[in-house]
Residue, then its C-alpha position, 0 to 999 in steps of 0.5 A: x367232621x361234617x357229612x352232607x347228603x345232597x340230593x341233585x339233579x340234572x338242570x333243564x336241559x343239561x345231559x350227562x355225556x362222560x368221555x373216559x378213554x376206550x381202551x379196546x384196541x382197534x382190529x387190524x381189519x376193522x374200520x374207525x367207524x365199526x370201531x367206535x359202533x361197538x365200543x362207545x359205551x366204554x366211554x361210560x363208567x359201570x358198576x358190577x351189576x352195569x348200571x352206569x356211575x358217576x364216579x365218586x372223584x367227578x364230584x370231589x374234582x366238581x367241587x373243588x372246581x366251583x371252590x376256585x372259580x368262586x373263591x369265598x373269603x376265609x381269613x385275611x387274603x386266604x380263600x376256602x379253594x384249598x380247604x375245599x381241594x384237602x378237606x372234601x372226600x367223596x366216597x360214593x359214586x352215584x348210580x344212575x338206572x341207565x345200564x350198559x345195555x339201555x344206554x343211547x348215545x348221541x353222535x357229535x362230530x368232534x374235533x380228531x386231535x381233541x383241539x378245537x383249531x388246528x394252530x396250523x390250519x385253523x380249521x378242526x378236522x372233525x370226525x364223528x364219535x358216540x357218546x353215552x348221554x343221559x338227558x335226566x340224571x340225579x341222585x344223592x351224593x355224600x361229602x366228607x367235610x373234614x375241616x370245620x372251618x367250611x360251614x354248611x352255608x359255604x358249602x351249599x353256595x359252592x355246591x351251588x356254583x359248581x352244579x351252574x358254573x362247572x358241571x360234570x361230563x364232556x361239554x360242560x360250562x366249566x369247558x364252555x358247553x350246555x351239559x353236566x349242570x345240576x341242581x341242588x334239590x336238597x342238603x342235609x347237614x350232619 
């Protein structure tokens, strides 16, 4: 087993905007607009003492991810997609200094049935929604490699695509967006 600390941050540029489901209910007298005025922070995951997170799973789904889209050679015909997808356990989230009360949030008109087109119209009914952004985000995010077979030098290039190619957060590149990348400023190997 091997563990790798790798310290990232965010690429020039390139926010951290989460989506996780609101789950307050929407009040029988209150419009869809005070709604989401007071409820968009939810969108964002929080630790105990609220400093907002990236949870642990994002980097573990990351990586698996970047592991597909570029899927390096191990023996024969075989790839290292599912040792990344069986072997990688990330444990840790990351937490970032923003807290629920310090969080701002951007308002983007987004389509209202999470579809880009309607199939039938072909036109986006948008309605807008606030999401918790975070213009520079980083930290240090530790992986559980439990396979041998992943070297350090393939798990850096992975790692490498998925902070470039993947990303994290709504409007990724890995869904055609601008946010979520990441670099990797340094991996220590153990």
């Amino acid at each position: 087993m091997h563990t790798a600390t790798a310290v990232i941050k965010s690429a020039p540029g390139s926010a951290y905007q989460p989506g996780a489901e609101i789950i307050s209910p929407k009040g029988d007298q209150e419009s869809w607009d005070d709604w989401e005025a007071a409820h968009w922070r939810e969108r964002a995951h929080y630790d105990e003492a609220g400093h907002m997170i990236i949870p642990a799973i994002t980097f573990k789904r990351v990586i698996e991810a970047a592991a597909a889209y570029n899927p390096r050679k191990l023996k024969g015909s075989a790839t290292f997609t599912k040792l990344f997808e069986r072997a990688i356990i990330v444990t840790e989230s990351l937490v970032l200094k923003e807290t629920r009360e310090t969080i701002k949030g951007v308002t983007i008109a987004v389509p209202a049935d999470g579809m880009a087109t309607s199939k039938s119209t072909m036109k986006s009914n948008r309605v807008s929604r606030t999401f918790p952004t975070v213009k520079e985000w980083g930290g240090t995010v530790i992986f559980n490699i439990l396979d041998d077979r992943i070297s350090e030098a393939v798990f850096k290039d992975t790692l490498d695509d998925a902070g470039m190619y993947i990303g994290i957060g709504t409007w990724r590149p890995q869904r055609g967006g601008l946010n979520g990348r990441f670099e990797v400023v340094s991996l220590k190997w153990k």
